[in-house]
Legacy VTK file of the C-alpha trace (Angstrom):
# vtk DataFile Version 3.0
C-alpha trace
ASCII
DATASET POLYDATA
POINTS 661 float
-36.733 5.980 28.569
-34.828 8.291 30.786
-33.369 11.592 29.344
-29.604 9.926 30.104
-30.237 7.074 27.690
-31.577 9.481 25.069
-28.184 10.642 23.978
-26.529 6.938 23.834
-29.228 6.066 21.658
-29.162 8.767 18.935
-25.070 8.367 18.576
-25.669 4.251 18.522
-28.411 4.631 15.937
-26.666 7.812 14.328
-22.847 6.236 13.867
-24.638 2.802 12.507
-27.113 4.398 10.105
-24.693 6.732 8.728
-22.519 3.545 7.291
-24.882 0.782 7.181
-24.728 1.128 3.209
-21.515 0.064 2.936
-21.739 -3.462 4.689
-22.576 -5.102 1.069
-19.355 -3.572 -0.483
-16.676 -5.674 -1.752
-12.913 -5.097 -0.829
-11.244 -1.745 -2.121
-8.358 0.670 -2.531
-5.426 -0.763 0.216
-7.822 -3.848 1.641
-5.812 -5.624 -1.289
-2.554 -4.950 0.435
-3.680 -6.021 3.630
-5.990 -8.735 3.489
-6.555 -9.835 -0.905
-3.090 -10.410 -1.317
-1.471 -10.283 1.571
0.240 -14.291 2.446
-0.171 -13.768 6.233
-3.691 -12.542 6.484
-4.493 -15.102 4.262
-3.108 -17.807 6.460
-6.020 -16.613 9.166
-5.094 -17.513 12.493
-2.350 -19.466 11.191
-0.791 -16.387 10.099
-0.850 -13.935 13.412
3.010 -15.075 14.220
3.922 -13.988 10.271
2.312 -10.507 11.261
3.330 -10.112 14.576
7.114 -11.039 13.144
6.837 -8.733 9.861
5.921 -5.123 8.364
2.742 -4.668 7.550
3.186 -4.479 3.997
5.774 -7.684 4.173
2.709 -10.272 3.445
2.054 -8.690 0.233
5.624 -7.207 -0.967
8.123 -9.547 0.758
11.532 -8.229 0.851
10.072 -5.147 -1.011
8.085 -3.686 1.911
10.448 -1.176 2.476
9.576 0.717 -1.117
6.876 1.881 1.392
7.875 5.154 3.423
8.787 5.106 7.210
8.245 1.232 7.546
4.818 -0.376 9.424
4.145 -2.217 12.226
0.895 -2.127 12.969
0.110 -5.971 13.592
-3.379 -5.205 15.834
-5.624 -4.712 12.423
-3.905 -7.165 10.656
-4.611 -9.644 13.440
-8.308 -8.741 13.420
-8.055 -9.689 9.404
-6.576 -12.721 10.007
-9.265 -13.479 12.585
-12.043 -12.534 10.247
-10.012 -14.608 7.469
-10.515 -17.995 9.530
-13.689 -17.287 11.069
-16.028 -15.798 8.456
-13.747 -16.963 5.261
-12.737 -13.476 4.470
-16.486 -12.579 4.251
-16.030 -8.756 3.178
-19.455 -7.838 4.503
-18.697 -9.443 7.939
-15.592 -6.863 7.813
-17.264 -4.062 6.295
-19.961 -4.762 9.596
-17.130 -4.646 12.275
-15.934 -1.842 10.392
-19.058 -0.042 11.534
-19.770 -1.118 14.978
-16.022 -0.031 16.032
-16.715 3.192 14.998
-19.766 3.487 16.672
-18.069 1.982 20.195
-15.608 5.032 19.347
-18.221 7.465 19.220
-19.681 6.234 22.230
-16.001 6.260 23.824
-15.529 10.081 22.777
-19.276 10.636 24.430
-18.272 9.070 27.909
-14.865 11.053 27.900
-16.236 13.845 26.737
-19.185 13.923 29.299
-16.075 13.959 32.029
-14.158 16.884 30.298
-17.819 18.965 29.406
-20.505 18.229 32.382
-23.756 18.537 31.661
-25.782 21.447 33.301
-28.563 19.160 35.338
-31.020 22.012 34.429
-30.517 21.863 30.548
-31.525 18.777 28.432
-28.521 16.368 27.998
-29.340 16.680 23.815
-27.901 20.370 24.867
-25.357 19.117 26.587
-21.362 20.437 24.447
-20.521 16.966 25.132
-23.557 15.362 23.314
-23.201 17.696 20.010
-19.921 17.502 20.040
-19.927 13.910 19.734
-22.932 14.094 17.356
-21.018 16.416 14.817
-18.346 14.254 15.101
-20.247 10.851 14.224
-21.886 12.276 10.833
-18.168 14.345 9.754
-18.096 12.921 6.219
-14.343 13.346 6.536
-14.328 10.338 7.944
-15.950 8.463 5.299
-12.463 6.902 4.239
-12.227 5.036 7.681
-14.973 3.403 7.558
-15.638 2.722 4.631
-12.386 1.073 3.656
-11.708 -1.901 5.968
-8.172 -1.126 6.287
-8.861 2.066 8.015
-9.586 -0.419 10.930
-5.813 0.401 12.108
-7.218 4.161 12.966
-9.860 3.113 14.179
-8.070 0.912 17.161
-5.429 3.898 17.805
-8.337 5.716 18.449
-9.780 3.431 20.469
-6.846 2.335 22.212
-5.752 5.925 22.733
-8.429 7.546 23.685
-9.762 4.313 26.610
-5.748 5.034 28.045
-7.329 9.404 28.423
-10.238 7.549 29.736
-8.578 5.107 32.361
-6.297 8.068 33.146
-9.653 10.129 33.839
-10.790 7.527 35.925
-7.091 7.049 37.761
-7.637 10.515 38.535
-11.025 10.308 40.497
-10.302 6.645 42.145
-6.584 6.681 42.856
-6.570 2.955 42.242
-3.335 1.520 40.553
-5.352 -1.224 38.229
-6.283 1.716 36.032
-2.624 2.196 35.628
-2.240 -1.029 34.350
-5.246 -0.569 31.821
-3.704 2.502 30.331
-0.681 0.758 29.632
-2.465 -2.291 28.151
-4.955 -0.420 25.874
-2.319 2.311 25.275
0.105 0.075 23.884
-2.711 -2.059 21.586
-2.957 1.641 20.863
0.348 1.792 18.850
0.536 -1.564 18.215
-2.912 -0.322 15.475
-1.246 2.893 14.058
1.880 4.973 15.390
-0.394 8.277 15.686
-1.062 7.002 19.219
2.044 8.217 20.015
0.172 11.737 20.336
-1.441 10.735 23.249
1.329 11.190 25.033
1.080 14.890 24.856
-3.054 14.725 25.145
-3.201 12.916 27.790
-1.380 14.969 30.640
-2.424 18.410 28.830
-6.014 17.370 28.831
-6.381 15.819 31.953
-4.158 19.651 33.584
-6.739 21.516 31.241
-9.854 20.422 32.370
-8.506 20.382 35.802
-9.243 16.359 36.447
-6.131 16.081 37.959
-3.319 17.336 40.288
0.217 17.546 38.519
1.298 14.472 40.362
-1.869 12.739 39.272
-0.943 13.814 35.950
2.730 12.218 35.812
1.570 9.339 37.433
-0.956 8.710 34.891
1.508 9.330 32.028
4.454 6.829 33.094
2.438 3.547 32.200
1.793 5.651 28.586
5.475 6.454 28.705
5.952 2.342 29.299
4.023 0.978 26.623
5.854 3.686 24.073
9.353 2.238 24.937
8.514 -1.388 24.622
6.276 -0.874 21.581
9.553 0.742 19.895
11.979 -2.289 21.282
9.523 -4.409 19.408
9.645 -2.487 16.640
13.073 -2.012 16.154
13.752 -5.633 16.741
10.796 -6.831 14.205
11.923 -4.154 11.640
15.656 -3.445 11.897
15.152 -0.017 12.214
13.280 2.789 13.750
12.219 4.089 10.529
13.408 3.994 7.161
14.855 5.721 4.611
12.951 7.590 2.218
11.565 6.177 -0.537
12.977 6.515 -4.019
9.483 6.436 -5.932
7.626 9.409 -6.328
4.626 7.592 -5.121
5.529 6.896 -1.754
7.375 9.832 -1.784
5.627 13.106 -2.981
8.573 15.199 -2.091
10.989 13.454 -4.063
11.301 16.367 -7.191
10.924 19.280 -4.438
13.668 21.811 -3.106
13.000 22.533 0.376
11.250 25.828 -0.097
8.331 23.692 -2.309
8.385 20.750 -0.063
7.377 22.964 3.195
5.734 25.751 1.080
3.511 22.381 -0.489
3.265 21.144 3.618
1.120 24.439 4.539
-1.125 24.071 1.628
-2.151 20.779 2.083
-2.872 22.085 6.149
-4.673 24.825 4.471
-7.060 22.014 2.525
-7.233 19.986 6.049
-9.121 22.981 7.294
-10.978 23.491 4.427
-12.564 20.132 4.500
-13.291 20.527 7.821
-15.460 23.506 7.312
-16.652 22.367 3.758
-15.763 18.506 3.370
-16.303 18.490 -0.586
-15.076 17.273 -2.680
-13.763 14.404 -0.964
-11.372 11.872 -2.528
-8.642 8.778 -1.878
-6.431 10.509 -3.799
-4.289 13.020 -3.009
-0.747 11.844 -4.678
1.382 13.701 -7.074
0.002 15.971 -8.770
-3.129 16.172 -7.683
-1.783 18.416 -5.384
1.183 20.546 -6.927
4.269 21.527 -5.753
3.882 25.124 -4.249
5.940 27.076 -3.410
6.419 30.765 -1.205
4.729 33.061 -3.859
1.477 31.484 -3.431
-1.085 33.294 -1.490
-2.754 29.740 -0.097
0.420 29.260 1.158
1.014 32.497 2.982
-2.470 32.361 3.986
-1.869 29.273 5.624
1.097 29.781 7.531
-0.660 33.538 8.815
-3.630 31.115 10.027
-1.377 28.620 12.061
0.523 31.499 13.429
-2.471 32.861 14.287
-3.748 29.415 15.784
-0.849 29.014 17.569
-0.602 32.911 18.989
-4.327 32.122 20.482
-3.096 28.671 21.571
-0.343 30.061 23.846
-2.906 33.149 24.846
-5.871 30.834 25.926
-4.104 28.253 28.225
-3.861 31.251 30.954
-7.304 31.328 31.336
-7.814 27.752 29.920
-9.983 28.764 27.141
-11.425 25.611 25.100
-10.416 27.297 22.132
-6.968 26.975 23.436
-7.505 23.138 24.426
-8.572 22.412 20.909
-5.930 24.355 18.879
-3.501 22.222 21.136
-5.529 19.005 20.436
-5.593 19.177 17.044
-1.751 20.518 16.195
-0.707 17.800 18.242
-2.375 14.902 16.867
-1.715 15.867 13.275
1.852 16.506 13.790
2.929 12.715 13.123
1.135 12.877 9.525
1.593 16.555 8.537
4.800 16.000 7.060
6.255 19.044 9.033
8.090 16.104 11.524
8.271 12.673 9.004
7.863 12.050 5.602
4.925 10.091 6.213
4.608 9.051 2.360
1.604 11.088 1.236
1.278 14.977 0.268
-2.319 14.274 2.549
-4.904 11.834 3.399
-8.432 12.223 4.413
-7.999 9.442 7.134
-5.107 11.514 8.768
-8.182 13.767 10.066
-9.760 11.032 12.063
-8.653 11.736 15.214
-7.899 15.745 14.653
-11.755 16.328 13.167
-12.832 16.346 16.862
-11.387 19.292 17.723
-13.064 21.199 15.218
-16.607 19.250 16.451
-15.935 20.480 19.639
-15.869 24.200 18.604
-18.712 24.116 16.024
-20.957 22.699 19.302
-19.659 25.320 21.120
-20.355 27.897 18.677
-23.816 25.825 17.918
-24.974 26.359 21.686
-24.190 30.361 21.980
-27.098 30.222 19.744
-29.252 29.841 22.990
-28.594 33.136 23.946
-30.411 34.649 21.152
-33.576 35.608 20.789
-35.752 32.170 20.050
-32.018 30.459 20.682
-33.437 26.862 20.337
-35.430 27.428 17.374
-32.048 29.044 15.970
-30.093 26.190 17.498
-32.474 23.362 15.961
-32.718 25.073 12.541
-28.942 25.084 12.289
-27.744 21.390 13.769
-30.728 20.277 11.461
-29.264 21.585 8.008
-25.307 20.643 9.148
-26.827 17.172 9.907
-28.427 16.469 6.904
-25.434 18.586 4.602
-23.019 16.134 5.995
-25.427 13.119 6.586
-25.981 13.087 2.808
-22.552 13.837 2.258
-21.678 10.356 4.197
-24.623 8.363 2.679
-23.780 9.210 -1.200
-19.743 9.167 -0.266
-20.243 5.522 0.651
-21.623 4.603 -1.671
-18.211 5.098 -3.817
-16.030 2.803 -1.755
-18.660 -0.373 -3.486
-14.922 -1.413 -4.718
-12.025 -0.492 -6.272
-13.406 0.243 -9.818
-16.331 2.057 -8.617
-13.888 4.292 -6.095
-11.510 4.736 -9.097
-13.799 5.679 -11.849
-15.476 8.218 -9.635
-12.794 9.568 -8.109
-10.243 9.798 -10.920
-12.574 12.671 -12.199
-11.783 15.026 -8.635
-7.788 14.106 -8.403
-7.853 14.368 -12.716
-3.847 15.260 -12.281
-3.020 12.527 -10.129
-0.651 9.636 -11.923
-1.723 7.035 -9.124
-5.573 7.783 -9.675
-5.221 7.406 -14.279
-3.180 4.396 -13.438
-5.002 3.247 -10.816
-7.869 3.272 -12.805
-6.602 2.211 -15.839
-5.171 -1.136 -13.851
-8.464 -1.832 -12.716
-10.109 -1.924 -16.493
-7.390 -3.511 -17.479
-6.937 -6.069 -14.680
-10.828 -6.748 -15.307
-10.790 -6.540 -19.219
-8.261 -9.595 -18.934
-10.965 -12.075 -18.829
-13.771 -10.713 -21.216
-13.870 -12.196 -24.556
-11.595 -10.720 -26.884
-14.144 -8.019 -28.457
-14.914 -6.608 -24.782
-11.579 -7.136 -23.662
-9.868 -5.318 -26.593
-12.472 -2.291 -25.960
-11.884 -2.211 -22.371
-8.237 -1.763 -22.842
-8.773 0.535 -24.906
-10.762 2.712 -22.755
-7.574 2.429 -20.513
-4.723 3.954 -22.938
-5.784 8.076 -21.715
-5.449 7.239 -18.140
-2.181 5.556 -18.367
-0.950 7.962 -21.118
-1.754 10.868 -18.760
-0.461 8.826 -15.449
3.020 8.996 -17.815
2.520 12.328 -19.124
2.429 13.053 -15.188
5.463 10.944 -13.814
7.409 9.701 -17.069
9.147 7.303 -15.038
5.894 5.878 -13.552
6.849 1.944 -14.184
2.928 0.635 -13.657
1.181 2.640 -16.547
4.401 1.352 -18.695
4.428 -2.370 -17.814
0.353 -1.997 -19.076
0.669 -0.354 -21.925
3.515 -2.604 -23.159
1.020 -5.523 -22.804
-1.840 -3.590 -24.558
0.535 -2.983 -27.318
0.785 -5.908 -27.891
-2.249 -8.138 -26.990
-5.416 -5.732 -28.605
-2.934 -4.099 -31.497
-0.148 -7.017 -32.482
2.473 -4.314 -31.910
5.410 -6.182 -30.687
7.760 -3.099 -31.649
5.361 -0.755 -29.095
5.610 -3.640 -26.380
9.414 -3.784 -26.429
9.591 -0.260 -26.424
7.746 0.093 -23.663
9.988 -2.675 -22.122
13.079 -0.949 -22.971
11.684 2.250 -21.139
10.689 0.341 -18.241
14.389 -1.411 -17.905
16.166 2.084 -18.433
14.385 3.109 -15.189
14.208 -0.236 -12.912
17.200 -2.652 -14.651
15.533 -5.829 -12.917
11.746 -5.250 -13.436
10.144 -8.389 -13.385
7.227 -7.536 -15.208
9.399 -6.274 -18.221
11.654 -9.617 -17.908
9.677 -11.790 -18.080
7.263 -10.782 -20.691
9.838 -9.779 -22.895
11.646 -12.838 -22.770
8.336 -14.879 -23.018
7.201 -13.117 -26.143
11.075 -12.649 -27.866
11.375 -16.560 -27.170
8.026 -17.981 -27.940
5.801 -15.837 -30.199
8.307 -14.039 -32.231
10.148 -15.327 -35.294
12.491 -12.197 -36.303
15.698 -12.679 -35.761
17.698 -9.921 -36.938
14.622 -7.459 -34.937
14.994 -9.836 -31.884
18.644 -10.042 -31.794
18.875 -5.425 -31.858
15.902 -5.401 -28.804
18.461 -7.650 -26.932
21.248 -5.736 -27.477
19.478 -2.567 -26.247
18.405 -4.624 -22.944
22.475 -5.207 -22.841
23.396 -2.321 -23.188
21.190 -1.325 -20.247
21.592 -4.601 -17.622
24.902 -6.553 -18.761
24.840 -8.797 -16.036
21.726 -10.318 -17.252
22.526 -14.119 -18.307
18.900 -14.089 -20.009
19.654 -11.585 -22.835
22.803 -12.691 -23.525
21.431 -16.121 -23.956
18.598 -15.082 -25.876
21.114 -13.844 -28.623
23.262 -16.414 -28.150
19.783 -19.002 -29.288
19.391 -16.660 -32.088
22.824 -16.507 -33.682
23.193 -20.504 -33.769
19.432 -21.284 -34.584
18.641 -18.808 -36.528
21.047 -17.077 -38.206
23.335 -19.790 -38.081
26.540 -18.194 -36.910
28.280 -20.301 -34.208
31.161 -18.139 -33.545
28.655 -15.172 -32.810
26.477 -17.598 -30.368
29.193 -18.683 -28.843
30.422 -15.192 -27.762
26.969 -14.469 -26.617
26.913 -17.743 -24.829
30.465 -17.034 -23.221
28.876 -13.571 -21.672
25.745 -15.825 -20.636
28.063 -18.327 -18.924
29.849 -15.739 -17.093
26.952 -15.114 -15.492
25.191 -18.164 -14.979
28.328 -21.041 -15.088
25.436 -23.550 -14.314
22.239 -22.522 -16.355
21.557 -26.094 -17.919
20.194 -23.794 -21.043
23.319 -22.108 -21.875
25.544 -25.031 -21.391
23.394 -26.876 -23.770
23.408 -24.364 -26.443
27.607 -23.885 -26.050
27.744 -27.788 -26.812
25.697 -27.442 -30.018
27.559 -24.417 -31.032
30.793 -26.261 -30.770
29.515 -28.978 -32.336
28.497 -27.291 -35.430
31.879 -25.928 -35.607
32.836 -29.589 -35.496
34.812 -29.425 -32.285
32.941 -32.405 -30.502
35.514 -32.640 -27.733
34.689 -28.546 -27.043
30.966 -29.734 -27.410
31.594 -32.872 -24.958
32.610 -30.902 -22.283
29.864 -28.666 -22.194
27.550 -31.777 -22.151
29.147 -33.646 -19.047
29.295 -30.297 -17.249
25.162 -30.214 -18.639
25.241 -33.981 -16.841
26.099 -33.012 -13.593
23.609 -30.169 -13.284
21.344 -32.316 -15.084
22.068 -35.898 -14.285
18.940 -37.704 -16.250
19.598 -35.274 -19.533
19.238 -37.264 -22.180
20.038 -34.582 -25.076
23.244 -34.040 -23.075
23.897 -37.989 -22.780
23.038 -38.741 -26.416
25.548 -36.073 -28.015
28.099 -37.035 -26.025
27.789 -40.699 -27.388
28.234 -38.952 -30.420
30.591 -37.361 -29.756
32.495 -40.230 -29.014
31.402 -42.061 -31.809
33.029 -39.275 -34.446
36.570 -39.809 -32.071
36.170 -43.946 -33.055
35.625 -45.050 -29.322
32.740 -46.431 -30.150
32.055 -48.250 -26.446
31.682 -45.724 -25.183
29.605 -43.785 -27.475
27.570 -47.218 -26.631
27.743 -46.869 -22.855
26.290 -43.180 -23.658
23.576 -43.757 -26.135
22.191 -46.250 -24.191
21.893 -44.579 -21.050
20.272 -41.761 -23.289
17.416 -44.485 -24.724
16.692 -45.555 -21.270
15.096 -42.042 -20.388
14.551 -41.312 -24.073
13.389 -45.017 -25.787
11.897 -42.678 -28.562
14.938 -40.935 -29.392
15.437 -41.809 -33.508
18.673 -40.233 -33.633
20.200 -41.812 -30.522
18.707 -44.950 -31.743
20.365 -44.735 -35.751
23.797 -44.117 -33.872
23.996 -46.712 -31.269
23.234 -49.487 -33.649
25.854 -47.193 -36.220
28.110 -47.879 -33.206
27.294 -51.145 -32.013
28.487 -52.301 -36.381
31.772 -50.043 -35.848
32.258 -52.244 -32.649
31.948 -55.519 -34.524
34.072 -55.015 -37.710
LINES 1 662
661 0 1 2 3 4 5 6 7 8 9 10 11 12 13 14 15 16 17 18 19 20 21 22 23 24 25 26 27 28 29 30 31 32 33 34 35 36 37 38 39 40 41 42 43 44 45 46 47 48 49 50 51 52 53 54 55 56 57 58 59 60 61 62 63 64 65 66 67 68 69 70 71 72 73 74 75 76 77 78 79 80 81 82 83 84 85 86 87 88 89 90 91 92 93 94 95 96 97 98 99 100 101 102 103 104 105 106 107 108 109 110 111 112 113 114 115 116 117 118 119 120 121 122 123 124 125 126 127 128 129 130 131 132 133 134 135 136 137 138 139 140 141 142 143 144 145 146 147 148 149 150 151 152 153 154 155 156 157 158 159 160 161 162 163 164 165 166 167 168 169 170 171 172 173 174 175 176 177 178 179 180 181 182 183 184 185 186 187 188 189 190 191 192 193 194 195 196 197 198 199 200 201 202 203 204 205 206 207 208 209 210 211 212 213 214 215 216 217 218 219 220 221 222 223 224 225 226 227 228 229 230 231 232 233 234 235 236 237 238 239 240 241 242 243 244 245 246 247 248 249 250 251 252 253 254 255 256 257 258 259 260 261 262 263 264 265 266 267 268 269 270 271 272 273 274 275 276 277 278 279 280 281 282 283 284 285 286 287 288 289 290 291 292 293 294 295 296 297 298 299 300 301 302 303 304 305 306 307 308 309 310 311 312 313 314 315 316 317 318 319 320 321 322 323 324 325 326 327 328 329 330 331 332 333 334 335 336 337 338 339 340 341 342 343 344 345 346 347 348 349 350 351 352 353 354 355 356 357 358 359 360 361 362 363 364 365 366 367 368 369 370 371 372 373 374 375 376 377 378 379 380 381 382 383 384 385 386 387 388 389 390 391 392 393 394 395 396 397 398 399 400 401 402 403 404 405 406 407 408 409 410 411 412 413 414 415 416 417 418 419 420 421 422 423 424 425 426 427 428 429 430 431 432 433 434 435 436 437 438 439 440 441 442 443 444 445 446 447 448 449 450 451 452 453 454 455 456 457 458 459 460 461 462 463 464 465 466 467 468 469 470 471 472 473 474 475 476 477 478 479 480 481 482 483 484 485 486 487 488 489 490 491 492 493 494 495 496 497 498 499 500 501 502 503 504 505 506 507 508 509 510 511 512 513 514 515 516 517 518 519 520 521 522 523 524 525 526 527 528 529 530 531 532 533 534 535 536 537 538 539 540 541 542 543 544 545 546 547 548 549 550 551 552 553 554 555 556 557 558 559 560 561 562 563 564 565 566 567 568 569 570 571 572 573 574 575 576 577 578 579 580 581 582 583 584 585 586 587 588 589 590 591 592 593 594 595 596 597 598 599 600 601 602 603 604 605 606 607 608 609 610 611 612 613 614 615 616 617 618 619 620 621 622 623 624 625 626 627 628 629 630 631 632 633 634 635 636 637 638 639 640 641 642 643 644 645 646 647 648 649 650 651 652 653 654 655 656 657 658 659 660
């Protein structure tokens, strides 16, 4: 083999090895949102115009994406789902396996620019080369372990890819002059943003990199950047016109918005801390987690020495940015590098959603692989340099090699990531709840012993998610249910209900299980009747609750006049619902006002033409006035959907004699 290969071969076997564990894990963490339960991707192939047409978060929210900060459209990943949904069934080791082999092609992509940027000396061995550790440091960072690990990270994955082939075809515009190249960066530049929206940094990398390392003349340079510049504009056309909007407004949840309860001092103060902790796990990735939301991280604010620290360090960073392009230091190159493409998801420009994320490092990390290399080889300079230089690359490659191998080996699947990691981000209300959800979304089919223990096991995390974010709906909705399915407790349900409705008026979740519960597997009126009045007094323009009472009041407490004011609320509301229109008819009639009642029934009839409750009392009805044909006509259009129908049946034939005397 010649010494060229040699370094192709020890990234390609390198970047596999490092993740090859993972290719037998299940889905996990945000693979639900994109692929589990997302309509489109589910659709496979079928379903590429749905996500080419939608958010990225539409196929599993609907009209609700937008609870999401800054919108998505990132269709390219999605599309590669969808693919993998029709072709391999939605085979989550098939995923898990492209997963890996488009992070190796990315390491070998960083390798070929990098060899460009960083030529080898012909007298050294290319395993010395900066460009080959550089590359090799960055293949084993375990900060990338979220990436690959999790499927969805495939959307970094093709920015990357698509970004860094448009510095490569730009790179190669440069030495050929030939205008096809032109065309490739704007192809695999806009692919680029059509994965992830940190592309976008490119823009600045590009031109600065290619002036830096002196590839091209300033004309060159422009040149290169226009098709770049192309693929930008119409990626944010189609945006905008797929969207509605360039981004959106911020969210109103804490947990897509992190700043939500911070003045400005804490939210930027809170900003420099969490860049502090992206350079810390740079240097020292441990521990590593998926969860960095509120409060794992806490609000900080100008007191706090992290905090100064921080901001003295990126003044510093950028004092020795400006300071080093003179003489076009590579320190310089890689301060520049890495501010710029962390920018988009340091919160200092957009709310991006998240305090931090792991994954936000993917493309930044290299920077800091290119200056550990470079520090790596001044080693040679020392006495017995390569000994030095082997000893060292040796223990950083097997400190972060087993970081990688045992990290992976937490993203198995949700339950496994949450259990583990809900230990390191202990003060985070996703991570209890998230949790929680997951023993209590899989304690939901055990038998009732397990299942009942298993919930049980849940009620710390989601009392501390609450104890965290008191308005947190999720750990509410769950611990309603508990209440009430392992302890009986309707009043604990309810009042977990109530809490839940105080906060989000139309919750779903607390709707409908209330309502299901109240009017199926509850027999106390007077309790029933004050829970419904609370939910009134929170949402009065819900027809439900006011029909609910209404029920009660004429079925079981037997006042009519009470029902019907309940009923007249309802009807407000809902003039059609076939249920309160029903329920106004029998209250009239027990107030024996059968003409009040009558009407209620023929407006019942023409939601409901084939009703034959509505059909039979208005045959009585007319049978109480005397006109007893057509308390006939009525009674027997009632039998004919209804032969069984004893009452019907006792009063036409009553009828039928009153027609005959």
């Amino acid at each position: 083999m010649k010494q060229k290969h040699l370094p192709w071969l020890i990234l390609i076997i390198l970047s596999f090895g490092l993740y090859v564990n993972t290719i037998p894990h299940e889905f996990a963490l945000d693979d639900k949102m994109v692929i589990l339960k997302n309509a489109y991707t589910q659709k496979g192939i079928d379903g590429i115009g749905d996500i080419l047409s939608h958010d990225m978060m539409a196929g599993m929210f609907g009209d609700d994406a937008s609870i999401v900060q800054g919108g998505r459209y990132r269709p390219l990943s999605m599309i590669s789902f969808a693919i993998g949904q029709s072709l391999f069934d939605g085979n989550p080791h098939v995923m898990h396996f492209f997963n890996v082999l488009f992070y190796v092609l990315s390491v070998l992509l960083l390798y070929k620019i990098l060899l460009r940027f960083f030529p080898p000396d012909e007298n050294k061995h290319p395993l010395l080369s900066l460009a080959f550790l550089a590359s090799l440091l960055y293949a084993a960072h375990p900060i990338h372990t979220e990436i690959v690990a999790n499927i969805k990270g495939r959307d970094e994955i093709f920015a990357f890819l698509g970004a860094f082939a448009a510095l490569w075809f730009a790179i190669r515009y440069a030495e050929t002059k030939k205008p096809l190249h032109l065309l490739w960066i704007f192809l695999v530049f806009f692919l680029g943003l059509m994965s992830k929206e940190v592309a976008f940094t490119f823009l600045f990398v590009i031109p600065f990199s290619l002036w830096f390392f002196r590839i091209a003349k300033k004309r060159e340079v422009w040149i290169s950047l226009l098709p770049a510049l192309a693929a930008s504009v119409i990626y944010l056309i189609v945006r905008v016109s797929v969207l509605g909007q360039l981004m959106g407004e911020p969210s109103g949840q804490l947990m897509n918005n992190p700043f939500l309860e911070a003045d400005m001092g804490e939210k930027y103060a809170t900003i420099f801390y969490t860049l502090l902790l992206y350079l810390k796990l740079l240097i020292f990735p441990h521990p590593l987690t998926w969860d960095y939301y509120p409060y794992h991280i806490e609000l900080m604010n100008w007191g706090n020495w992290q905090v100064l620290l921080s901001l003295l360090i990126y003044i510093a960073l950028g004092v020795l940015a400006i300071i080093g392009l003179k003489k076009r230091r590579l320190y310089a190159w890689a301060i520049w590098f890495y501010i710029a493409t962390l920018s988009i998801t340091s919160n200092l420009v957009i709310n991006i959603g998240a305090f931090m994320s792991e994954r936000f490092m993917f493309i930044p990390s290299l920077a800091f692989s290119v200056m550990l290399a470079f520090v790596l080889l001044k080693l040679l300079k020392l006495k017995n340099g390569k000994q030095v230089l082997t000893v060292a690359l040796l223990l950083i490659m097997a400190l972060y090699s087993v970081k990688v191998i045992s990290r992976n080996t937490v993203w198995k699947d949700s339950f496994t990531l949450f259990k583990h990691d809900v230990k390191i981000s202990e003060n985070s209300a996703k991570g209890n709840s998230s949790y929680a959800s997951e023993l209590y979304a899989r304690a939901e089919n055990k038998k009732p012993e397990m299942r009942d223990s298993m919930m049980r096991e849940a009620i710390p995390y989601f009392k501390k998610a609450m104890e965290i974010h008191p308005s947190y709906i999720e750990p509410m909705v769950r611990m309603a249910n508990i209440r009430y399915i392992v302890f009986g407790d309707v009043e604990g349900m309810m009042d977990y209900y109530i809490r839940v409705l105080k906060i989000a008026p139309e919750n779903t979740d607390a709707w409908g299980n209330m309502y299901g519960v109240l009017t199926q597997n509850v027999d106390r009126p007077v309790n029933e009747i004050n829970i419904w009045k609370q939910v009134t007094d929170i949402n009065p323009n819900h027809p439900e609750a006011w029909k609910a009472m209404g029920d009660l009041y004429l079925n079981k407490r037997y006042k009519p006049d009470s029902a019907l004011m309940m009923l007249e609320k309802a009807e407000n509301l809902a003039p059609n619902d076939p249920e309160v229109l029903r329920l106004s008819g029998f209250a009239w009639g027990t107030k024996n006002r059968p003409v009040k009642a009558r009407r209620y029934f023929e407006r019942l009839l023409k939601v409901k033409p084939r009703d034959a409750q509505a059909l039979k009392f208005i045959g009585i009805s007319y049978g109480i006035e005397g006109n007893h044909q057509k308390a006939i006509e009525y009674l027997e259009r009632s039998l004919e959907i209804n032969p069984n129908d004893e009452q019907a049946k006792n009063n036409l034939r009553i009828a039928r004699q009153m027609l005959e005397q």
